[in-house]
N, C-alpha and C positions, 0 to 999 in steps of 0.2 A: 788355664781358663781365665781368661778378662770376666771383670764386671761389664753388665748391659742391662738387661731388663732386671726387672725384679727378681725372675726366678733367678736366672743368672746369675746376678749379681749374689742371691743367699747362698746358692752353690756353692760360689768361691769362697765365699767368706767362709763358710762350713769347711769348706775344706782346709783352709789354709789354718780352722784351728786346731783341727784336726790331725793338721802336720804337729801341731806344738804339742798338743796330749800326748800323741801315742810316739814321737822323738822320730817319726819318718813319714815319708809325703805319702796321702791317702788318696789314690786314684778316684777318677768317679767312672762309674760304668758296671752294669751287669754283675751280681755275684759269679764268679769261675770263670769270669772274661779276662785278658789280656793276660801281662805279661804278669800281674801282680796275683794271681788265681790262687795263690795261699797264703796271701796277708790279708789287708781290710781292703775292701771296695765300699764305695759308698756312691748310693743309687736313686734318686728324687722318685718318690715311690705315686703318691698322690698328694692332691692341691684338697683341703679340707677348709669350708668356710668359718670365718670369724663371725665374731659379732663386732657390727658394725657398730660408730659412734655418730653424732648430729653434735655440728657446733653452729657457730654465727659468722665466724672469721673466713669466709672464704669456702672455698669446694673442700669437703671432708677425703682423704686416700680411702680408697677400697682395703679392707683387711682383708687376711686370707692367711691358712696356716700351711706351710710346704713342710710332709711328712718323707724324713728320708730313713733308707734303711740301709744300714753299716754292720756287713756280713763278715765273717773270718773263713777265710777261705781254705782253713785246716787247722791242724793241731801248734803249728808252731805262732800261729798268727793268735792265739791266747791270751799272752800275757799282753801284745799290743792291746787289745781287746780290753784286757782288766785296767789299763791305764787309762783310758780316753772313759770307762764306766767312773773312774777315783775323780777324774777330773771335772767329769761333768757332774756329778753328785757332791761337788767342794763348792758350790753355791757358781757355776761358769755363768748361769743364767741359761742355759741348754738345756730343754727340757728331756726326759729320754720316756718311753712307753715301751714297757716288756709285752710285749704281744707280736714278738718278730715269731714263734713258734707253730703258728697257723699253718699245719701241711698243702693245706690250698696254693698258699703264698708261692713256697716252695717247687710246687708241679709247676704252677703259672710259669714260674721264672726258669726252670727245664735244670732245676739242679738240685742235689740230695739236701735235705732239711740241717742246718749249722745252727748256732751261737752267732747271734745277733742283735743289736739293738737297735729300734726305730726313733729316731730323733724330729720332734718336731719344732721348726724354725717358722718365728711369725716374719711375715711379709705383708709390705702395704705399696697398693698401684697409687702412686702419685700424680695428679696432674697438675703440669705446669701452668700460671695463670700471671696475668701480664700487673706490676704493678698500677694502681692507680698515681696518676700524672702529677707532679709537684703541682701545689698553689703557689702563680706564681705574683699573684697582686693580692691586697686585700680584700676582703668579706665588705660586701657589704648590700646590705638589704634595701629593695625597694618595693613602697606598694604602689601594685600594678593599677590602673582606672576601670571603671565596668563600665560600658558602652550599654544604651539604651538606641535602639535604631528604628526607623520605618523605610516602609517599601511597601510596593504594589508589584501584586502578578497578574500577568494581561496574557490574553492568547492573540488572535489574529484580529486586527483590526482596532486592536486597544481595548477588547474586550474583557470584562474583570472577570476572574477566576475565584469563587467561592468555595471556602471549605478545604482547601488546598495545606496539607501537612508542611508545616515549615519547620526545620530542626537545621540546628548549628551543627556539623561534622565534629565531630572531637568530645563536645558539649552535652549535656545531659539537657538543656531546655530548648523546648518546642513548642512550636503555636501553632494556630490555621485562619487563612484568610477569610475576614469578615466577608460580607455580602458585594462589598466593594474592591474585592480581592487586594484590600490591603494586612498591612501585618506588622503586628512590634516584636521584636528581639532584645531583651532585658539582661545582660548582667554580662556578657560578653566580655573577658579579660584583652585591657587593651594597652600596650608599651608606648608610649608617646617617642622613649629614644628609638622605637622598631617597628613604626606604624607597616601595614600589612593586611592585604584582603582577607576577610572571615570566609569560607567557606561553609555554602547553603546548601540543606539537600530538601527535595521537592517532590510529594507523591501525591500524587490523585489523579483521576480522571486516565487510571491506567497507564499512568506511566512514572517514571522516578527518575528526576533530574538531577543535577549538581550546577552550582552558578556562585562564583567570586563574584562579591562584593566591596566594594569601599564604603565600609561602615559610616567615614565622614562624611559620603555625599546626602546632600538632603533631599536628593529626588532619585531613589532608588526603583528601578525599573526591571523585572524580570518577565523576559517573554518568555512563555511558553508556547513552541510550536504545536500544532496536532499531530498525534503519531501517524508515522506511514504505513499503509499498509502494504 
């Protein structure tokens, strides 16, 4: 078995140290299945959840604990049996759970009740996540200008638009057009190296507009059409 996914991956390793406790290779598969039916098998039984952790550094791995179970498949496969319990009980870091005894287990798995031990292996799903990018100049801070702006909103004819909701996209500050459908826009962050139209948005009189502006020009003009019916 190659490593690949997580379970995968703890499979083999379980197995492989498995080979080394009990001094001979530990198949995995079905207790009474294949060719090894009276030495150890060993069986990824269920997935039991962990308790998960929260840090700051990035996406945390999902925990999760993979409970396997490592049957003897008769009388001679014993003393392998009491090697791999010596080993794992000399501090391997393998955790073991005597509760392989459960006649249930047994029926499930369509074979007579053995001497077994259930080992559980923690497992964490990892996800991959893309460095952030070298700095490749230095730091360095600027403060940005706040734009103070006017305009007027007109309908057909050059007609002034009263009362008229005016709010900056992005922006938390809003006004509405005086009686004279004009309008001031106060605090606007504005890049002098990266000048760049502000985007307006516009409600009343049943309808809700959008209109780029050049905050620099000093005679800012929004027409509002009449909606169609």
């Amino acid at each position: 078995m190659t490593g690949g996914g997580p379970i995968e991956t703890a499979t083999a390793e379980l197995a492989e140290w498995l080979a080394g406790a009990a001094g001979d290779a530990v198949p995995v598969g079905p207790p009474g299945s294949g060719p090894a039916a009276g030495g150890l098998t060993l069986w990824p039984l269920e997935l039991r959840p962990a308790r998960q952790t929260r840090g700051s550094g990035g996406p945390e791995p999902y925990r999760l604990v993979a409970r396997y179970l490592l049957a003897a498949g008769g009388p001679e496969a014993l003393a392998t049996l009491d090697r791999v319990l010596v080993a794992a009980t000399g501090g391997s870091g393998h955790t073991l759970v005597l509760e392989a005894g459960d006649p249930a287990l047994w029926v499930a798995l369509g074979v007579p009740p053995r001497p077994a031990l259930l080992i559980d292996v923690p497992v964490q799903v990892t996800h991959p996540h893309e460095p952030a990018p070298p700095v490749l100049r230095p730091l360095r801070l600027r403060q940005l200008e706040m734009l103070t702006f006017d305009g007027r909103v007109v309908g057909p004819a050059d007609q002034p638009l009263a009362a008229m909701r005016v709010e900056v996209v992005g922006q938390p500050y809003a006004t509405r057009t005086d009686p004279a459908g004009r309008f001031r826009v106060v605090g606007v962050p504005h890049d002098p190296q990266q000048p760049g139209t502000v985007r307006l948005r516009l409600t009343g009189r049943g309808q809700v507009l959008t209109a780029e502006v050049d905050p620099t020009d000093t005679d800012i003009v929004i027409v509002c059409a009449p909606p169609t019916r």
